[in-house]
SEKE-786945 format. One record per residue (C-alpha): residue number from 1; x, y, z; residue in three letters. Coordinates in nm, 3 decimals, padded with zeros to 5 digits. Layout:
<pts>
<NUM,<X,Y,Z>,"ALA">
...
</pts>
This chain:
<pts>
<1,<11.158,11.941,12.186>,"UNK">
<2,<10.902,11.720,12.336>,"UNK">
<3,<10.929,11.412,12.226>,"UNK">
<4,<10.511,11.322,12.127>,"UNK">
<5,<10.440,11.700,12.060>,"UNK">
<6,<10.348,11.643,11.664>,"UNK">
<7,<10.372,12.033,11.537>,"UNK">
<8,<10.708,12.121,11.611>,"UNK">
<9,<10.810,11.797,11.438>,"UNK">
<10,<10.611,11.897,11.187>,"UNK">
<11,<10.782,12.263,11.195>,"UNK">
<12,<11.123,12.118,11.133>,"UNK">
<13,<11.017,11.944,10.789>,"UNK">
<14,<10.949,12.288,10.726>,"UNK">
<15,<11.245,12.461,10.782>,"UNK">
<16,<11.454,12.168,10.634>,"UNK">
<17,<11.372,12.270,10.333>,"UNK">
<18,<11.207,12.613,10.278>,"UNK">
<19,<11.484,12.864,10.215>,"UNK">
<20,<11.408,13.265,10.218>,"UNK">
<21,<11.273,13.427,09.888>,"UNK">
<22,<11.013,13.112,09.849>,"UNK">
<23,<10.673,13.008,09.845>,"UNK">
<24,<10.536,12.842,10.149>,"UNK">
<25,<10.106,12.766,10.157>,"UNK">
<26,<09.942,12.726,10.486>,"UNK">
<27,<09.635,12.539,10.409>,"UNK">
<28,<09.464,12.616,10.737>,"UNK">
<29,<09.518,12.918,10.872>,"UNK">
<30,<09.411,12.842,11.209>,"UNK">
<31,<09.558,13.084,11.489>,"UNK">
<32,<09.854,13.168,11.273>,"UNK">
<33,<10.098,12.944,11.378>,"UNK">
<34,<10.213,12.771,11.060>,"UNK">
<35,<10.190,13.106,10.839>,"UNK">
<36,<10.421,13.261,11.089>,"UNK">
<37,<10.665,12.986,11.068>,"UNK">
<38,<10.650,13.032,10.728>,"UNK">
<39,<10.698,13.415,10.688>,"UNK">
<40,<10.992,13.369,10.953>,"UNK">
<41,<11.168,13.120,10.690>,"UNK">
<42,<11.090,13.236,10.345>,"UNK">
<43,<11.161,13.610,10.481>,"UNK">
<44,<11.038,13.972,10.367>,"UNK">
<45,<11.150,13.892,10.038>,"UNK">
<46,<10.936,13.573,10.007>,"UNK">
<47,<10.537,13.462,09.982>,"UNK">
<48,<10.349,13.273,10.202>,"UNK">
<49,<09.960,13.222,10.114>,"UNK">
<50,<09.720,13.147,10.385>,"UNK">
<51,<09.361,12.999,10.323>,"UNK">
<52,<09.069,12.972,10.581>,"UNK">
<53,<08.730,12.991,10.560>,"UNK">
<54,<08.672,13.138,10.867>,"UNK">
<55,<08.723,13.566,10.923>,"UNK">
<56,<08.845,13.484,11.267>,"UNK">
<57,<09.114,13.248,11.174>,"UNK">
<58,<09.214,13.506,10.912>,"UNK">
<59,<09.231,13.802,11.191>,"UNK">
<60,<09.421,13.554,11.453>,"UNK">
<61,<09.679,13.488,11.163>,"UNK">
<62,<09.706,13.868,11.064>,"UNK">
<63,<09.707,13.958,11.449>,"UNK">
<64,<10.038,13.764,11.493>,"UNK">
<65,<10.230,13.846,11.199>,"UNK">
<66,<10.145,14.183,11.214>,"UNK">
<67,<10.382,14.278,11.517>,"UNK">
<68,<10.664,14.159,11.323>,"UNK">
<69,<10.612,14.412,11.002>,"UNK">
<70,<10.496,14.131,10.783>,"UNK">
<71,<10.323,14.280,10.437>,"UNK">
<72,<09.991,14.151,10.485>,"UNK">
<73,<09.724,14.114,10.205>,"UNK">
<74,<09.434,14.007,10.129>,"UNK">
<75,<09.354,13.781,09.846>,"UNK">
<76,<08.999,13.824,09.735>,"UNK">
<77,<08.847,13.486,09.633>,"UNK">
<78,<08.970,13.371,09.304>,"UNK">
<79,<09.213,13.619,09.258>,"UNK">
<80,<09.562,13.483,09.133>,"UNK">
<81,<09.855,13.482,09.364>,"UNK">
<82,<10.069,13.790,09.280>,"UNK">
<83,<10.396,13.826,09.236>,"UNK">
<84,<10.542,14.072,09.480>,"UNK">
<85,<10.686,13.953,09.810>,"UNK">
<86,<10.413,13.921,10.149>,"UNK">
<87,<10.179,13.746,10.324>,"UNK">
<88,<09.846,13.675,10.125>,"UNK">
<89,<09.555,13.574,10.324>,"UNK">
<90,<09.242,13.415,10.140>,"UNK">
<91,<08.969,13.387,10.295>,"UNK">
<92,<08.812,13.099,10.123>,"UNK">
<93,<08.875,12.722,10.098>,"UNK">
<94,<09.159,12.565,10.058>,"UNK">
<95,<09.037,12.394,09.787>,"UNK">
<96,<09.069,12.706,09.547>,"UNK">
<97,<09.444,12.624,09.564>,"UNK">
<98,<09.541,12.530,09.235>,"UNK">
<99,<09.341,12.806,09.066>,"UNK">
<100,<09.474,13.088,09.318>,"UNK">
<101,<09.842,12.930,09.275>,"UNK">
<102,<09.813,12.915,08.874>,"UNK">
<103,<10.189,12.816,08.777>,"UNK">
<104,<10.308,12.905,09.114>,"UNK">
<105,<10.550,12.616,09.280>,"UNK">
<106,<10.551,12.625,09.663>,"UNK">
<107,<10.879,12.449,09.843>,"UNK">
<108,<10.657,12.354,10.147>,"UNK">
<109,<10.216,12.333,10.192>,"UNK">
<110,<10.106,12.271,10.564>,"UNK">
<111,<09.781,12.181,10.676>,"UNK">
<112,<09.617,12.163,11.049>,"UNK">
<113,<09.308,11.932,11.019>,"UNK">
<114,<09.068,11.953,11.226>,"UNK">
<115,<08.902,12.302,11.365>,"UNK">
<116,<08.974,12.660,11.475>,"UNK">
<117,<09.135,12.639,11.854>,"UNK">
<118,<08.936,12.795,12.081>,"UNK">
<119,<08.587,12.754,11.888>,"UNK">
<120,<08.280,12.515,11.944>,"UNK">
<121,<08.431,12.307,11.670>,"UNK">
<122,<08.155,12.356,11.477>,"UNK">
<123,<08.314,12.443,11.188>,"UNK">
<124,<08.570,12.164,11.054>,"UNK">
<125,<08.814,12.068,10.787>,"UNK">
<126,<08.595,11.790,10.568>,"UNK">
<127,<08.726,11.509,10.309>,"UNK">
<128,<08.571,11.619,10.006>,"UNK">
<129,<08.797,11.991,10.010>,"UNK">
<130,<09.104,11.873,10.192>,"UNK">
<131,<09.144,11.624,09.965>,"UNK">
<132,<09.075,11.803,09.643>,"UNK">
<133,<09.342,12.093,09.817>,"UNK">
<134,<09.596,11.813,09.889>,"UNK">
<135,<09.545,11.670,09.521>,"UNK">
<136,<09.626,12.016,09.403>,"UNK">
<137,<09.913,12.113,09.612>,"UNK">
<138,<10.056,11.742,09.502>,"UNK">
<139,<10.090,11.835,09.171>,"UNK">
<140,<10.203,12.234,09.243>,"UNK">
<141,<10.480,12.133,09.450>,"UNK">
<142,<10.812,12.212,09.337>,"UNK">
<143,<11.055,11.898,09.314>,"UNK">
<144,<11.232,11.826,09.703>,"UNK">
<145,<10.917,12.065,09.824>,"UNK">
<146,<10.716,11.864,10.065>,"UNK">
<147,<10.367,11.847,10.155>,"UNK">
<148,<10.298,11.815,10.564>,"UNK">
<149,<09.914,11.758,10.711>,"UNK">
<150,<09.884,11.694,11.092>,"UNK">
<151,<09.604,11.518,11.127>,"UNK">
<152,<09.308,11.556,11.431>,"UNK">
<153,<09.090,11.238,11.482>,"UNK">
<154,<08.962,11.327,11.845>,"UNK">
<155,<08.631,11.514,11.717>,"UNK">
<156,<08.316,11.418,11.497>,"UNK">
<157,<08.429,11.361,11.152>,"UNK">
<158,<08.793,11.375,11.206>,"UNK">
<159,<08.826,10.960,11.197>,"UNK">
<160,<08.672,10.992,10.867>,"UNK">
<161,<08.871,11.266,10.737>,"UNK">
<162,<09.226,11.070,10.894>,"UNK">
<163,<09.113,10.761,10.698>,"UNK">
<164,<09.090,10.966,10.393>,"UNK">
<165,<09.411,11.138,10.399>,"UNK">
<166,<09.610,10.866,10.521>,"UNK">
<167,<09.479,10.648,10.167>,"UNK">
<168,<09.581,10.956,10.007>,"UNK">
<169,<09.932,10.942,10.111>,"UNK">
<170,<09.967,10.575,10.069>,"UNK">
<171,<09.887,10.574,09.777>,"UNK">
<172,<10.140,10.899,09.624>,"UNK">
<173,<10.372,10.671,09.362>,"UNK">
<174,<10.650,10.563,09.523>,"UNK">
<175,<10.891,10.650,09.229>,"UNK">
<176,<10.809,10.994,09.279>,"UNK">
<177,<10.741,11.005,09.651>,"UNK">
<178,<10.917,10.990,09.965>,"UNK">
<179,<10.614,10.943,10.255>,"UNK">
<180,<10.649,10.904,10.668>,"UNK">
<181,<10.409,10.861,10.900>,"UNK">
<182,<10.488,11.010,11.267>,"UNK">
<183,<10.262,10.898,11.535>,"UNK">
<184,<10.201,10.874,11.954>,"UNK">
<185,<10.231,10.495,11.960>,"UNK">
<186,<10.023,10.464,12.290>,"UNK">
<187,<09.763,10.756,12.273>,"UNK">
<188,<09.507,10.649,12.064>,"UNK">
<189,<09.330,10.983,11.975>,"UNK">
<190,<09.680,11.202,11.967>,"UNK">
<191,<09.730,11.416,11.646>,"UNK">
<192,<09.937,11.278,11.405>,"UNK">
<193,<10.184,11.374,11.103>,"UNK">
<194,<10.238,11.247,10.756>,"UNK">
<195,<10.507,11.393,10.542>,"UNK">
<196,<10.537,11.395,10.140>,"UNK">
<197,<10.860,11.474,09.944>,"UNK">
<198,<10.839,11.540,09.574>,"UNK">
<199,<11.128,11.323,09.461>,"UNK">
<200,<11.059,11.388,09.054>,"UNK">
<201,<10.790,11.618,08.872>,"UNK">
</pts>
């Protein structure tokens, strides 16, 4: 693994953790990466729920898990998550989390700030509805489930949206909390990671 590539270290607090027949959230869609990392952990026999607000993100996503016989479905907007094993793609903001989830308790929620690869980056992840989805998936998690945001600051808006997060993590109660910070020391405007584990409920 290379050493100041941030998402596979992120992708190992994943799998640390998430066994098969659990919930994993990807709070970004994106191109699919993080929901397939997820279906390849929790297994046929477990849920992973994908949010993005963009129909392209949620075709790259169901493009790449396809090919590997994952039960895809989509979620319509403020439906609840079901029971029954698969893949659940909303297309919708992340911020609907906690009403989508209901009593659900994910082991793991990812997030990739920022905006769709490959776009104009027109379109990006904002304070106001990442941190209302990270508040929610805070309080969803199951205890020793962790909550893991990469975060972009190399576009408009994503300083902003970096500050905000990063107060967000600092200030998770440390009784209850376990919280890194993994950075590239010497590239300013690299991507970065922060990590939450749920130590109590």
């Amino acid at each position: 693994m290379t050493l100041t590539r941030i998402i596979p270290w992120a992708h190992q607090l994943v799998r640390d953790v998430l066994r098969p027949t659990e919930l994993g959230v990807d709070l970004t869609a994106g191109t699919g990466q993080d929901a397939l990392l997820l279906f390849e952990t929790v297994g046929s026999l477990g849920r992973v729920l994908s949010f993005d607000i963009q129909a392209e993100a949620i075709q790259r996503t169901r493009d790449r898990l396809e090919p590997l016989g994952a039960r895809l479905k989509d979620l319509a907007p403020g439906v609840p998550l079901p029971d029954a094993p698969g893949v659940y793609l909303a297309l919708e903001s992340h911020e609907a989390l906690g009403a989508v989830l209901q009593k659900n308790r994910p082991k793991v929620v990812i997030a990739n700030l920022g905006f769709l690869p490959g776009s104009d980056g027109h379109i990006i992840t904002r304070p106001e509805t990442t941190l209302a989805a990270l508040g929610q998936a805070a309080e969803a998690l199951s205890v020793g489930g962790r909550l893991i945001v990469v975060v972009y600051t190399g576009h408009p808006g994503g300083p902003e949206e970096g500050t905000a997060v990063d107060n967000f993590f600092q200030q998770l109660p440390q009784d209850n909390w376990q919280v890194i910070q993994t950075r590239v020391f010497n590239r300013e405007d690299a991507p970065y990671l922060l990590a939450a584990e749920k130590r109590n409920a």
